[in-house]
C-alpha positions in Angstrom: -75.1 51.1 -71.6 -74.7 54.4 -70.7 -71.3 55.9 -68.7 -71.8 58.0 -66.4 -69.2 60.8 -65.6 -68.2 59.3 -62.5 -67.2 56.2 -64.1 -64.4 58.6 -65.7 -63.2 60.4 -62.8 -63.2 57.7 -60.3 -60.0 56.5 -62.3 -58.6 60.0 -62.2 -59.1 60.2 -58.6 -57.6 57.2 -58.3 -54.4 57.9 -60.5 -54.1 61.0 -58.1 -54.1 59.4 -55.2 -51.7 56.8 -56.1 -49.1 59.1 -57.3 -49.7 61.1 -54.5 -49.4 58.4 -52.1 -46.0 57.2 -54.3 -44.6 61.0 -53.9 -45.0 60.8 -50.3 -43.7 57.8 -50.0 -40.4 59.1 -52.0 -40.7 55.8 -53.7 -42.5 57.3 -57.2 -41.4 55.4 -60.2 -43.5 54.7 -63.8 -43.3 50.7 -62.7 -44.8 51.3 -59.0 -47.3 53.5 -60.3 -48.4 51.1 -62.8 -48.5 48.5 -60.1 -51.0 51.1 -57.4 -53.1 51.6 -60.4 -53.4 47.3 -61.5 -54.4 46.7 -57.2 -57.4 49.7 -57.8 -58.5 48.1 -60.8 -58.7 44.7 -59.5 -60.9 46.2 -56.9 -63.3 47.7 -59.8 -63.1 44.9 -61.7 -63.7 41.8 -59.0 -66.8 44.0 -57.7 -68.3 44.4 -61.5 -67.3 41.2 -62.3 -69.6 39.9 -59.8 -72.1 41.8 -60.4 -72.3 41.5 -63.8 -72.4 37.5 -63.3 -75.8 38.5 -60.9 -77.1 40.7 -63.8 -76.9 37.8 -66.2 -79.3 35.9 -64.6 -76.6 32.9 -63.9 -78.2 32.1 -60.3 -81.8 32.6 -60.6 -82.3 29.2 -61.2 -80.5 28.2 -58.5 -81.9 30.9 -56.5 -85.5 29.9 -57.4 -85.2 25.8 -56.1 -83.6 27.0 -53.1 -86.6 29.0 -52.7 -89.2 26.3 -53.6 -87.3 23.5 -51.6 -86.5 25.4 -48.2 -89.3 28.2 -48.4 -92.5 27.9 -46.2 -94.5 30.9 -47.4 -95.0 31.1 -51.2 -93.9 34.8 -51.2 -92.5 36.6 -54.0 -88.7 37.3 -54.1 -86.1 39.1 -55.5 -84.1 37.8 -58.1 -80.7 38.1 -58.5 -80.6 39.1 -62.1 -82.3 42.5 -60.7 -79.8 43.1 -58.1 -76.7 44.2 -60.1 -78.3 45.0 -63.4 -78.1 48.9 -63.1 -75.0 49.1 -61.1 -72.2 46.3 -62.8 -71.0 49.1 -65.4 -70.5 51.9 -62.5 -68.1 48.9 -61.3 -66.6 47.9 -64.4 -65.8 51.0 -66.6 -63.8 52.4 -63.8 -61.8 49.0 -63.3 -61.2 48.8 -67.7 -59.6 52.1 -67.7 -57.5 51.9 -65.0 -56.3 48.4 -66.1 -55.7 50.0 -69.7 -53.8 52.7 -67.9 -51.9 50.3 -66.0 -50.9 48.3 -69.0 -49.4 51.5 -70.7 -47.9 53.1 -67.8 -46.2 49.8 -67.2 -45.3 49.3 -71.4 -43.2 52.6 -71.1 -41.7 51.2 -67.6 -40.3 48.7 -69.7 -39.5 50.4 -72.9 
């Protein structure tokens, strides 16, 4: 699995606009900045999370005696397994990283 370049500057993007959004704010701290960064990851991470269960091919089974129960027309159809399988990492690298920066932004909060 390859990362793409935009998978590392989403969380840069990301880190800017949360301290950016903090500094306005007046309310910039190490703690609340950890906290803005753990919400954007969550984001990432529920998305590629999801995806990634699609990818694995956990529901085609499911998918395929829905099909062959409630289907009139014995049409081919997509499987699930092919919707997510190129785009889960695009979705997950970003959430990791900003969760690992979250963790370490809020570790020297508390130190």
């Amino acid at each position: 699995m390859k990362i793409k370049k935009s998978s590392g500057l989403i969380p840069l993007l990301c880190l800017a606009i949360s301290g950016g959004w903090l500094a306005i704010k007046n309310e910039f701290s190490i703690a609340a900045l950890s906290d803005a960064l753990f919400l954007w990851a969550l984001f990432f991470l529920i998305i590629g999370g999801f995806l990634w269960v699609f990818a694995s091919g956990f529901f085609d089974h499911f998918q395929y005696s829905m099909k062959k129960a409630f289907s009139k027309n014995k049409t081919d159809y997509l499987k699930l397994s092919h919707v997510g399988k190129q785009s889960y990492a695009f979705w997950l690298w970003p959430g990791v990283f900003l969760l690992f920066l979250s963790l370490l932004f809020l570790m020297i909060a508390t130190s």
